[in-house]
py3Dmol code that shows the C-alpha trace and the ligand (Angstrom):
import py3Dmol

protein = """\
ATOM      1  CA  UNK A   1    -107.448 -37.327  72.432  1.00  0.00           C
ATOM      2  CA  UNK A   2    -110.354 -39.851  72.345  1.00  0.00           C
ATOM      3  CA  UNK A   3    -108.423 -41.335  75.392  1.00  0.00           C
ATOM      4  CA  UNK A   4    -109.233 -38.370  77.530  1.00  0.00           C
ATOM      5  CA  UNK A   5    -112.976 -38.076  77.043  1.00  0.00           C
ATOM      6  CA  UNK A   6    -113.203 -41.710  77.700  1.00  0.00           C
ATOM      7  CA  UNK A   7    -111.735 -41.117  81.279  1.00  0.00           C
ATOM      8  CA  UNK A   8    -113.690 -38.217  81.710  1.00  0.00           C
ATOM      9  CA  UNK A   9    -116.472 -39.914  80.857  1.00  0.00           C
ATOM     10  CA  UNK A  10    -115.853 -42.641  83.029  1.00  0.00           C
ATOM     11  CA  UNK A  11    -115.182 -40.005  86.109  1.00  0.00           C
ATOM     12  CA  UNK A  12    -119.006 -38.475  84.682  1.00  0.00           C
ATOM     13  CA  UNK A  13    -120.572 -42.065  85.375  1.00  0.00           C
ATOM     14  CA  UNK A  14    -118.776 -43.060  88.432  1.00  0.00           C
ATOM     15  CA  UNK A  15    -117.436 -45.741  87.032  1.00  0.00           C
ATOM     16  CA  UNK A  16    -114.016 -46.301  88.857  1.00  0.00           C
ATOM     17  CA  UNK A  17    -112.812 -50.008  87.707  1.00  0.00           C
ATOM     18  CA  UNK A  18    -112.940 -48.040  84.225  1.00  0.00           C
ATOM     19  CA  UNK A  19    -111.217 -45.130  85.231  1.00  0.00           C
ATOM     20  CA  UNK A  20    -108.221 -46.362  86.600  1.00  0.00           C
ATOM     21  CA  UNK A  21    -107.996 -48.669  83.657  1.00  0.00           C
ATOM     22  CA  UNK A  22    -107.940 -45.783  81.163  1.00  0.00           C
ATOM     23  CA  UNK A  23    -105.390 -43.573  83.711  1.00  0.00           C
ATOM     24  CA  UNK A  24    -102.944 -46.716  84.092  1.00  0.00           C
ATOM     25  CA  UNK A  25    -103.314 -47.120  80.293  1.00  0.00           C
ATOM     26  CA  UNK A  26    -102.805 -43.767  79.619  1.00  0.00           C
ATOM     27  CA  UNK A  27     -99.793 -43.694  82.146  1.00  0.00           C
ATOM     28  CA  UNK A  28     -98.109 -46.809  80.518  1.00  0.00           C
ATOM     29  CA  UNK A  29     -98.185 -44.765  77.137  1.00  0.00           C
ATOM     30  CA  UNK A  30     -96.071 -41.988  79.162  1.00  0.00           C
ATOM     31  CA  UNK A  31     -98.858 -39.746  78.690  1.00  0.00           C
ATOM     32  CA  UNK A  32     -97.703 -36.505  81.361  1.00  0.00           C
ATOM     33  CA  UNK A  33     -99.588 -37.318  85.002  1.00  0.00           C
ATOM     34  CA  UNK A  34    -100.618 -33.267  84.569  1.00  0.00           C
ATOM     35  CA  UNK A  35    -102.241 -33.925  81.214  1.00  0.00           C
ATOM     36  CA  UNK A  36    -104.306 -36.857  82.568  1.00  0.00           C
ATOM     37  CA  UNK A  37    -105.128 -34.967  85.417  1.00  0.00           C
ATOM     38  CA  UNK A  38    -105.977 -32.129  83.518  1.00  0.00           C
ATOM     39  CA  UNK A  39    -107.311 -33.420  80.347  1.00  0.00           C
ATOM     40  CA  UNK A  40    -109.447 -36.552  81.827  1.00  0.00           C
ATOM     41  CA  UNK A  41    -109.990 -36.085  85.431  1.00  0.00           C
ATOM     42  CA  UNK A  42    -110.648 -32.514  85.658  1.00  0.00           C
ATOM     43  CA  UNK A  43    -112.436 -32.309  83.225  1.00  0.00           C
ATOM     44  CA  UNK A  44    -115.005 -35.285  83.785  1.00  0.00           C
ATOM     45  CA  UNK A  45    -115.404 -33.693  87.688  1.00  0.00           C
ATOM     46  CA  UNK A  46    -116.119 -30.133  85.905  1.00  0.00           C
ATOM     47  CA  UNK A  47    -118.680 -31.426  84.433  1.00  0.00           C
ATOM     48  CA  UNK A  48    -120.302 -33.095  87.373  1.00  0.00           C
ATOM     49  CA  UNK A  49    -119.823 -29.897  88.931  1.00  0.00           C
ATOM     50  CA  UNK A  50    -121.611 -27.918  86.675  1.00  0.00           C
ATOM     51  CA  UNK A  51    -124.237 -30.696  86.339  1.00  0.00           C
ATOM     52  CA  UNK A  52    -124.672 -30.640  90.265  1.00  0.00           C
ATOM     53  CA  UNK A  53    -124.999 -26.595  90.065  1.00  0.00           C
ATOM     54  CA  UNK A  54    -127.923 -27.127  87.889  1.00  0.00           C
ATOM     55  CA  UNK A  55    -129.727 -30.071  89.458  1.00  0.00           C
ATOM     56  CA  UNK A  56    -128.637 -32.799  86.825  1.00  0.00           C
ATOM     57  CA  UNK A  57    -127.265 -34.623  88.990  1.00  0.00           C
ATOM     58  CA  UNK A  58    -127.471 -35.965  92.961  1.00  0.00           C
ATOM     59  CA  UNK A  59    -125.661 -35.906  95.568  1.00  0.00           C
ATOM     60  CA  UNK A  60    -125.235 -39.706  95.566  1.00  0.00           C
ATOM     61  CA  UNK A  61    -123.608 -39.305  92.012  1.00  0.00           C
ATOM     62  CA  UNK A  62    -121.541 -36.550  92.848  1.00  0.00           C
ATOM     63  CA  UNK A  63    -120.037 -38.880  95.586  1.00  0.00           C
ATOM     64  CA  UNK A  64    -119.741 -41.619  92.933  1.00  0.00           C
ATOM     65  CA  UNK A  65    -118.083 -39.790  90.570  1.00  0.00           C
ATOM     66  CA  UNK A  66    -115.636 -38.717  93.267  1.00  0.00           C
ATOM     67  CA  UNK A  67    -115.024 -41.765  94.064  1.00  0.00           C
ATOM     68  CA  UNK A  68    -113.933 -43.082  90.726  1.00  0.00           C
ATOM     69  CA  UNK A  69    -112.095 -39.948  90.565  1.00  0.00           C
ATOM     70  CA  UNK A  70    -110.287 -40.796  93.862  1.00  0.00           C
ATOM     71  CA  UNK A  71    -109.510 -43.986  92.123  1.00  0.00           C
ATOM     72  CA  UNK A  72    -107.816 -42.414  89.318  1.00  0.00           C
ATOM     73  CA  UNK A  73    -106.160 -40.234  91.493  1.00  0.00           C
ATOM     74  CA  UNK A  74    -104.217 -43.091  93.478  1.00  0.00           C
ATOM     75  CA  UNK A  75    -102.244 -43.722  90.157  1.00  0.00           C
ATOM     76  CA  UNK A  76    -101.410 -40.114  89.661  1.00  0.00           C
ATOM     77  CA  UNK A  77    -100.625 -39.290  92.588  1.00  0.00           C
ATOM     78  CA  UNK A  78     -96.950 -40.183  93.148  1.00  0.00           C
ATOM     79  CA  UNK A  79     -96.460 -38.935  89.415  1.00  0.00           C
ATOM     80  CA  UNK A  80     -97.452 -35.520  90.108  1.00  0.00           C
ATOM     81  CA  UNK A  81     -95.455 -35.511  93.279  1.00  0.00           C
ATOM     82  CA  UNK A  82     -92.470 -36.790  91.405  1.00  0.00           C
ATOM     83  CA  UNK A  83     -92.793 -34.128  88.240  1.00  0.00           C
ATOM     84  CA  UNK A  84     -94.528 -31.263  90.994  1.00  0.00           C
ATOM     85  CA  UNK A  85     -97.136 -30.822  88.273  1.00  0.00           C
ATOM     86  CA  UNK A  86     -98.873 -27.446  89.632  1.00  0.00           C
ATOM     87  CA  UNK A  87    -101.598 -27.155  91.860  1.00  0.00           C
ATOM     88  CA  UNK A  88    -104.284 -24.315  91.671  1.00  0.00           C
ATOM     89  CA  UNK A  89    -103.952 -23.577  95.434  1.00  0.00           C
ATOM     90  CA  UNK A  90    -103.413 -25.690  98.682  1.00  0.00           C
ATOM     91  CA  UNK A  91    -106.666 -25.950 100.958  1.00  0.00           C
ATOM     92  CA  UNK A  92    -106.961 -26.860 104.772  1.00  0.00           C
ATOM     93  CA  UNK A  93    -110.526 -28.470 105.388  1.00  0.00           C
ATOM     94  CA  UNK A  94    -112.178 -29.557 107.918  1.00  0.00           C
ATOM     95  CA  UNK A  95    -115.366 -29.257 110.086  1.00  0.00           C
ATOM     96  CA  UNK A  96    -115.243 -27.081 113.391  1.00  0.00           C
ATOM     97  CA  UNK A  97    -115.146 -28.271 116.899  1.00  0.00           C
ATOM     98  CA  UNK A  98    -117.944 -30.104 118.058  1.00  0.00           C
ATOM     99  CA  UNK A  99    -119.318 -31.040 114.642  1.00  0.00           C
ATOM    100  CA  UNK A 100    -118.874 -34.256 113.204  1.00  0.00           C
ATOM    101  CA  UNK A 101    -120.854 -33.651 109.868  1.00  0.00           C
ATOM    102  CA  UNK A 102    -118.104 -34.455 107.464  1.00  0.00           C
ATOM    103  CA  UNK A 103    -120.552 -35.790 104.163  1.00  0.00           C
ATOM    104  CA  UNK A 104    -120.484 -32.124 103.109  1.00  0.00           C
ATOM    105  CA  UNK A 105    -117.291 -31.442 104.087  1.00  0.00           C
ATOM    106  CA  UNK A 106    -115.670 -34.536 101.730  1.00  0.00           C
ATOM    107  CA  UNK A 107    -118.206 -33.339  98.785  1.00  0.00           C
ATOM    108  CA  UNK A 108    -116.458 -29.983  98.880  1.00  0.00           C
ATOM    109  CA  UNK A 109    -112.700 -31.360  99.500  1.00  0.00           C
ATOM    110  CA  UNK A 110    -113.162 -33.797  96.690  1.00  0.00           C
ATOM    111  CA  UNK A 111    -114.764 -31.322  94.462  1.00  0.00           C
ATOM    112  CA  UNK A 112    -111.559 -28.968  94.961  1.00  0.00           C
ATOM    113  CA  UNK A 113    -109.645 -31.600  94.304  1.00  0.00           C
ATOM    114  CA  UNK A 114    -111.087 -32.537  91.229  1.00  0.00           C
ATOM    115  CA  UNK A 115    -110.764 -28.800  90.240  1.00  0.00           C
ATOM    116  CA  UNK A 116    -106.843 -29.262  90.697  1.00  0.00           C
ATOM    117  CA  UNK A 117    -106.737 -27.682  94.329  1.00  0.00           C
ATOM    118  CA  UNK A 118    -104.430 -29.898  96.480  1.00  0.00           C
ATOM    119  CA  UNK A 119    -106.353 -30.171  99.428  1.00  0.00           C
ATOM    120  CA  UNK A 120    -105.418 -31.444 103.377  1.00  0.00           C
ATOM    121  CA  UNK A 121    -108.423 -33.055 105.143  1.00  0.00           C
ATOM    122  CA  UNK A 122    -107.859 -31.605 108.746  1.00  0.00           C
ATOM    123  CA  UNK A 123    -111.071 -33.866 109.839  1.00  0.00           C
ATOM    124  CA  UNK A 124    -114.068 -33.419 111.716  1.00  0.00           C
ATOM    125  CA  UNK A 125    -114.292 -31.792 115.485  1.00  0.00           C
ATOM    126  CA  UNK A 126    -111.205 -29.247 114.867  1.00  0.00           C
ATOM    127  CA  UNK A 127    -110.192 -27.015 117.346  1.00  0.00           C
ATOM    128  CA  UNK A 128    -108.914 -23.434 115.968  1.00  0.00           C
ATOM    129  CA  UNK A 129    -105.325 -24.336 117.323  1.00  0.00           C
ATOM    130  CA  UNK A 130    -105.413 -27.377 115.101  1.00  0.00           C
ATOM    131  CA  UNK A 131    -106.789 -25.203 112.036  1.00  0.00           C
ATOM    132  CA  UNK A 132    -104.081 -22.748 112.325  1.00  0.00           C
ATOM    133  CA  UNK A 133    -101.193 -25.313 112.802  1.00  0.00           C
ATOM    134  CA  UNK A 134    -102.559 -27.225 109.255  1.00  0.00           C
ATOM    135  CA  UNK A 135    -102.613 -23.455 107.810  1.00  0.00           C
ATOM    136  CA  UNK A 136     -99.216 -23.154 108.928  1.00  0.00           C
ATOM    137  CA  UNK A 137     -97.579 -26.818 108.208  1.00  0.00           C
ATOM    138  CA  UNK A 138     -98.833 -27.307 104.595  1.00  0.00           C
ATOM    139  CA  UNK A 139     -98.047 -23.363 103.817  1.00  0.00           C
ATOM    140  CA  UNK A 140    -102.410 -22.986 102.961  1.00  0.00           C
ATOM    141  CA  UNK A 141    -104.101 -20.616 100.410  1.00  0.00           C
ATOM    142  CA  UNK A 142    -107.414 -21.038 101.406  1.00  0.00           C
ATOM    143  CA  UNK A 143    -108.791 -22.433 104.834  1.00  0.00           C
ATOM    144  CA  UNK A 144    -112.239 -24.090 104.321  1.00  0.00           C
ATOM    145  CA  UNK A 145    -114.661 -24.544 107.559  1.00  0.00           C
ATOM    146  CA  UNK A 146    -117.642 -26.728 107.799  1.00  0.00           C
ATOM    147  CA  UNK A 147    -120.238 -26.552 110.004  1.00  0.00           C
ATOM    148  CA  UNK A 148    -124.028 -27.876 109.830  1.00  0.00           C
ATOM    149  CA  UNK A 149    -125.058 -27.144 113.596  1.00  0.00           C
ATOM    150  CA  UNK A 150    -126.718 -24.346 114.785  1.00  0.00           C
ATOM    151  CA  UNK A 151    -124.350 -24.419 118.290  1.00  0.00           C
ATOM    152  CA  UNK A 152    -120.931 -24.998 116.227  1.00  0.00           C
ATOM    153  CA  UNK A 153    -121.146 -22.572 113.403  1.00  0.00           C
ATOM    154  CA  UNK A 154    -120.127 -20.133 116.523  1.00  0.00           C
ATOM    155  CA  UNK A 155    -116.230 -21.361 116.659  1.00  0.00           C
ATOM    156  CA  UNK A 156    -115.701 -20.029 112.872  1.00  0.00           C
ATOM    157  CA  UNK A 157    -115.541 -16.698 114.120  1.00  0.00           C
ATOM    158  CA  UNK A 158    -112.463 -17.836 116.587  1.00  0.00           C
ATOM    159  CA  UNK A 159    -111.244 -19.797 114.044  1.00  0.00           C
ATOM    160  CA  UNK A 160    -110.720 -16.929 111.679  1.00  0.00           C
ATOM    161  CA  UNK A 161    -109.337 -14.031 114.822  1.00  0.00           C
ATOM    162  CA  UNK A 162    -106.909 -16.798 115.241  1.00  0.00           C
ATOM    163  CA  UNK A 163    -105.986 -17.141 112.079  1.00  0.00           C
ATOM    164  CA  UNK A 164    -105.843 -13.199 111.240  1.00  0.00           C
ATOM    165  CA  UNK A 165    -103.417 -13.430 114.684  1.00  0.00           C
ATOM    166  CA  UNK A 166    -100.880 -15.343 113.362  1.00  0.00           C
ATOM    167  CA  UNK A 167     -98.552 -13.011 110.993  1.00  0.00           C
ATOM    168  CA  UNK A 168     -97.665 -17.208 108.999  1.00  0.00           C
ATOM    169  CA  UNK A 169    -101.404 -17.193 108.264  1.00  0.00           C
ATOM    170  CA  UNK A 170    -102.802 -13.955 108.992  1.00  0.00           C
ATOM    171  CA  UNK A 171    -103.026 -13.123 104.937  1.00  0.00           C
ATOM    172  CA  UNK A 172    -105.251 -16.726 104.280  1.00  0.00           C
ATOM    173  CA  UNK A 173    -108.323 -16.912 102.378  1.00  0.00           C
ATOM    174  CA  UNK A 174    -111.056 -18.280 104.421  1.00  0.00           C
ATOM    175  CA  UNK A 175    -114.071 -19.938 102.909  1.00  0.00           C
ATOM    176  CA  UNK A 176    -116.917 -21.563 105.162  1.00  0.00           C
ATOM    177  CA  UNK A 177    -120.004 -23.564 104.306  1.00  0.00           C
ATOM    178  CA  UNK A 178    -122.852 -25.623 105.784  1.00  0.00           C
ATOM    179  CA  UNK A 179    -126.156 -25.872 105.657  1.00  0.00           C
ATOM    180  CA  UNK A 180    -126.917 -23.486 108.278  1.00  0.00           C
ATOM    181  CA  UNK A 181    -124.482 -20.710 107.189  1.00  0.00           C
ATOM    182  CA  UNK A 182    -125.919 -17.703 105.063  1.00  0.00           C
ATOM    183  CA  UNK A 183    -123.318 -14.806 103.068  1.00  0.00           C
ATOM    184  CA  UNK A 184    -124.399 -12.612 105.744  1.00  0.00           C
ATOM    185  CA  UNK A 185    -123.028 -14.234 108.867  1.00  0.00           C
ATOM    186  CA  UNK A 186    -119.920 -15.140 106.111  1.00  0.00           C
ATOM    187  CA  UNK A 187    -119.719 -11.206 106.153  1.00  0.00           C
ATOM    188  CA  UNK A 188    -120.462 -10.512 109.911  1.00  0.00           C
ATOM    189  CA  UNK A 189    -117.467 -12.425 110.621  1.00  0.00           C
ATOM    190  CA  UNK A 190    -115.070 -11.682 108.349  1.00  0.00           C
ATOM    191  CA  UNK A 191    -114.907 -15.143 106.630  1.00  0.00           C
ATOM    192  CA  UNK A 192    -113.842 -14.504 102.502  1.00  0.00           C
ATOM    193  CA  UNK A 193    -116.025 -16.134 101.257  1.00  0.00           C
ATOM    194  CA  UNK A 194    -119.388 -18.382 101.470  1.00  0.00           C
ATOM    195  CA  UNK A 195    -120.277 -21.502  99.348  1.00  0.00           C
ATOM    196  CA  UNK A 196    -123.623 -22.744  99.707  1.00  0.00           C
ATOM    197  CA  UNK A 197    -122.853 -26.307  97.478  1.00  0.00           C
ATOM    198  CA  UNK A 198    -119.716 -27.881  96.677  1.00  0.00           C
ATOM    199  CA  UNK A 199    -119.774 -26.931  93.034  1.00  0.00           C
ATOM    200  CA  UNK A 200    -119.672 -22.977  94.487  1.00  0.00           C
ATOM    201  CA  UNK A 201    -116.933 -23.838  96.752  1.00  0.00           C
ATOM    202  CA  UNK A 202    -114.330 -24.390  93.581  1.00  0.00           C
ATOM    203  CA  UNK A 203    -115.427 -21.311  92.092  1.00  0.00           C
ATOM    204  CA  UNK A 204    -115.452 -19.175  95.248  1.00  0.00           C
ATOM    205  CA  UNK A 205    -111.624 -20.536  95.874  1.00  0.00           C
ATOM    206  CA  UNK A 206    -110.910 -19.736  92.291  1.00  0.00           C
ATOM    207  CA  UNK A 207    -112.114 -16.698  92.551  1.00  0.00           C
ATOM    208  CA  UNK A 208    -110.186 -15.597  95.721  1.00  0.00           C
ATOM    209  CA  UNK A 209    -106.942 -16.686  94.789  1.00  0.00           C
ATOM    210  CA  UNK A 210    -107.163 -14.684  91.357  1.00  0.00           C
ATOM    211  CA  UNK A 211    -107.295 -11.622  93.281  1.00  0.00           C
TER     212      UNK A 211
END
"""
ligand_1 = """\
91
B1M
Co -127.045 -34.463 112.064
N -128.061 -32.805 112.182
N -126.810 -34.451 114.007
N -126.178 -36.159 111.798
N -127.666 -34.404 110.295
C -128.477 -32.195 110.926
C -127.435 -31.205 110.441
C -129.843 -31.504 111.345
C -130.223 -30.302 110.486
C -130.962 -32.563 111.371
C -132.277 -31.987 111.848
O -132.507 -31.810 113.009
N -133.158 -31.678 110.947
C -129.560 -31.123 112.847
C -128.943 -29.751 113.072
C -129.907 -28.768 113.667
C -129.249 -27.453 113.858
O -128.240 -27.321 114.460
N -129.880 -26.465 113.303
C -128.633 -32.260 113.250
C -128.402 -32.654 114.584
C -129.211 -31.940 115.641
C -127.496 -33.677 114.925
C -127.162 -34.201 116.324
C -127.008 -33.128 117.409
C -128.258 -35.218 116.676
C -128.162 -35.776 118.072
O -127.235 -36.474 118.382
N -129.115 -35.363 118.859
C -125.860 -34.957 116.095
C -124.630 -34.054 116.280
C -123.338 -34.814 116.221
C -122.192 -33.873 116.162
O -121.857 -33.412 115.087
N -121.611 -33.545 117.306
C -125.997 -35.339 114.658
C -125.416 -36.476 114.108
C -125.548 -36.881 112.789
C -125.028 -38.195 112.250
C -123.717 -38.657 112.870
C -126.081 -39.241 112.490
C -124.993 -37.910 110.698
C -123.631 -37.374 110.220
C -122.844 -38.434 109.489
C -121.629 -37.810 108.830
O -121.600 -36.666 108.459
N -120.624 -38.653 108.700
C -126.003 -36.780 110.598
C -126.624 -36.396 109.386
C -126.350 -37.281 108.182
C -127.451 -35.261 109.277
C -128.303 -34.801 108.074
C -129.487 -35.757 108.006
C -127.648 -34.750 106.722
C -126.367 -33.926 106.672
C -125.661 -34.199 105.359
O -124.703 -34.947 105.317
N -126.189 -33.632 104.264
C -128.720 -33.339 108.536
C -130.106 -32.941 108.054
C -130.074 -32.332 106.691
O -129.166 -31.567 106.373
N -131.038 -32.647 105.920
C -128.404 -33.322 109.977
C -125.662 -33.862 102.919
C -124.479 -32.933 102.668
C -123.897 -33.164 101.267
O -124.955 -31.609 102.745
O -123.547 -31.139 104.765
O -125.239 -29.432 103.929
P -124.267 -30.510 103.648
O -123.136 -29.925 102.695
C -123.430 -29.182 101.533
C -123.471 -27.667 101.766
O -123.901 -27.306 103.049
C -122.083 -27.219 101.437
O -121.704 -28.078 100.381
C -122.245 -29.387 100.617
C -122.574 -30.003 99.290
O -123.413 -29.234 98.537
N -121.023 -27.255 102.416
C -119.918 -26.478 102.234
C -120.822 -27.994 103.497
N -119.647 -27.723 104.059
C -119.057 -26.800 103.299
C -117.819 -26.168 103.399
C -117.480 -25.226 102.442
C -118.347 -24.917 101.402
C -119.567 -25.528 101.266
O -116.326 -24.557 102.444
C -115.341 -24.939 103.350
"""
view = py3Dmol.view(width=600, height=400)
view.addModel(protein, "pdb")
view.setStyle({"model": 0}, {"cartoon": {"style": "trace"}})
view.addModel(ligand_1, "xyz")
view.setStyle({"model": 1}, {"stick": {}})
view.zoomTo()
view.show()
């Protein structure tokens, strides 16, 4: 539907006055929340995503296109609550304790959600406690942990023994990212998984909760 591409193009420019006037239009015509979702919002954000992946695009205009996805979003939202239009996977995000980087942190959590992840924004400076009590409260898939200091990347380790402690979350697929973060130390403490952009993030979660 020409409709569709015009939203996702809209989402592709960052141009959020137009795409809430194509989702409210599209709404109005009954069009299923899912389908616009699916059809127009997802797919405008994939493409940013894959445009970001291969240096196409900024992360300036990443943040703009979230945005006028965010926009578009607002509409849908209470419609997809109300008709429980499925999610790929709920993620808990946040940045660790100490570290109150969160630029990265809302790339990655709007990039999920464009991706049709429903995702709970724990914050910035989150204690492990806190982590594990989100996990726990909005039944998580995936737990995501930013960090982009040197001294705070430490607390993902704790994070994730006190996650594997907890028999409610033990079983949760843990992702972490940051500039400072490398696969290796993903692997030397047990993390699932390592994302070094946003764009990676979706397809790392993807990924995990396939298996
Ligand atoms: Co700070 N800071 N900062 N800072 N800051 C850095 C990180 C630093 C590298 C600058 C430097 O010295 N060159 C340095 C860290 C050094 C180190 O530890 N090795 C640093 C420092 C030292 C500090 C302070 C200690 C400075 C001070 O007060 N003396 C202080 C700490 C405060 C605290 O957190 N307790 C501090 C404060 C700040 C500001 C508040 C001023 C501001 C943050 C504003 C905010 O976030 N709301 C700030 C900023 C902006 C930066 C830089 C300039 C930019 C970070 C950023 O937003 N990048 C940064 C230098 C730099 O990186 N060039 C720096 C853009 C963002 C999109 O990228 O966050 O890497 P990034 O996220 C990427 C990937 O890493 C990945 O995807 C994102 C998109 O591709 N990713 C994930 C991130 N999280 C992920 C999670 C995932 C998956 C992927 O899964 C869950």
């Amino acid at each position: 539907m020409a409709k569709y591409q015009e939203l996702a193009d809209a989402i592709i420019r960052g141009d959020n006055i137009k795409s809430k006037e194509v989702t409210q239009d599209l709404v109005d015509k009954k069009i299923p929340a899912g389908d616009i979702l699916g059809e127009g919002l997802i797919a405008g954000m994939d493409v940013v995503g894959k445009k970001f992946k291969a240096n196409e695009m900024y992360i300036p205009e990443v943040l703009i296109a979230a945005r006028a996805m965010h926009a578009a979003m607002d509409i849908l939202k209470p419609l997809l609550a109300e008709t429980g239009a499925p999610t790929k996977g709920i993620a808990v995000i946040g940045t660790v304790q100490g570290d109150l980087h969160d630029i990265g942190k809302n790339l990655v959590s709007m990039m999920l959600e464009g991706a049709g992840f429903t995702v709970v924004d724990a914050g910035v400076d989150v204690p492990s406690e806190k982590f594990v009590e989100a996990a726990k409260e909005n039944k998580a898939d995936i737990v995501g942990l930013s960090a982009l200091l040197t001294t705070t990347m430490t607390s993902m380790k704790e994070i994730i023994v006190a996650l594997r402690k907890d028999p409610a979350t033990k079983d949760i697929k843990v992702i972490i990212g940051g500039a400072p973060l490398t696969q290796e130390y993903a692997d030397s403490i047990g993390a699932d998984g390592f994302a070094p952009d946003a764009s990676s993030a979706v397809d790392i979660s993807e990924e995990l909760l396939k298996k």
